[in-house]
Legacy VTK file of the C-alpha trace (Angstrom):
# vtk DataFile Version 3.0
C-alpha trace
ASCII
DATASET POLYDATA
POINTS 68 float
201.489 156.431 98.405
203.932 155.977 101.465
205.423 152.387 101.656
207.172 151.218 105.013
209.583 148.680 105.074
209.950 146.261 108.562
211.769 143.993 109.457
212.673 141.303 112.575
214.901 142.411 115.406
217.693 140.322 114.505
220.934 142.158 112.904
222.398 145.360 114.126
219.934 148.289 114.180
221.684 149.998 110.883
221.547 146.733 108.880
218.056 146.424 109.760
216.929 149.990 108.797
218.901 149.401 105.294
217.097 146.397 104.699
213.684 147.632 105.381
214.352 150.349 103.146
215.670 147.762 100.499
211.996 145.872 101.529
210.131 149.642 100.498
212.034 149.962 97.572
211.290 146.425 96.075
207.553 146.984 96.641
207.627 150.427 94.810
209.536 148.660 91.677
206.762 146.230 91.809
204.081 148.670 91.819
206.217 150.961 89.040
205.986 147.642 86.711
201.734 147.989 86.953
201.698 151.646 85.966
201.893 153.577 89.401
203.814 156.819 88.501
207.313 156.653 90.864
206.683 159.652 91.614
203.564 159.236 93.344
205.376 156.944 95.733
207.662 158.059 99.069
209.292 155.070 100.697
211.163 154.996 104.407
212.228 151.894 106.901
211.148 151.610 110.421
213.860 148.841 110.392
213.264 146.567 113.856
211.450 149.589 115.537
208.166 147.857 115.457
209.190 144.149 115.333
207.215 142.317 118.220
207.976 138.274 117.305
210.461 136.565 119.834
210.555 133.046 117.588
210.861 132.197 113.806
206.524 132.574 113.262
206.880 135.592 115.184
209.782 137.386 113.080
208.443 136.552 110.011
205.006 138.384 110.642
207.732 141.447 111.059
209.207 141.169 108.057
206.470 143.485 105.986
205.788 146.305 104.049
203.233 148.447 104.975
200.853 151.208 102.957
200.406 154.693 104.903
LINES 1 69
68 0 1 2 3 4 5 6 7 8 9 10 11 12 13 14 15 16 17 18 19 20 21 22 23 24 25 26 27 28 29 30 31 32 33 34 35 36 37 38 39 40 41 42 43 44 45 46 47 48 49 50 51 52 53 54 55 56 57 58 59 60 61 62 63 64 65 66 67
């Protein structure tokens, strides 16, 4: 399982890729705490890379993790 962490465009672009990988890393605890071996998971940031809101509604639909 490969879980991508997002995030809005707002912040520098190295605070943004940390926090999209803290985003990843929060889902794979989540998903540890059901029973998914950790080491069946892989987690990475895009940070702000594919971010497309330009208001509040818009930045908060970029602020995700995704499942590859």
């Amino acid at each position: 399982i490969t879980i991508v962490g997002h995030c809005d465009p707002r912040g520098t672009e190295e605070y943004n890729m940390g926090l999209g990988l803290e985003r990843a890393n929060t889902i794979k605890k989540f998903l540890v705490t059901y029973g998914i071996a950790e080491e069946e998971m892989v987690v990475y940031s895009k940070g702000e890379e594919d971010a497309e809101g330009t208001d509040e509604e818009g930045w908060s639909k970029d602020r995700k993790g995704e499942f590859k």
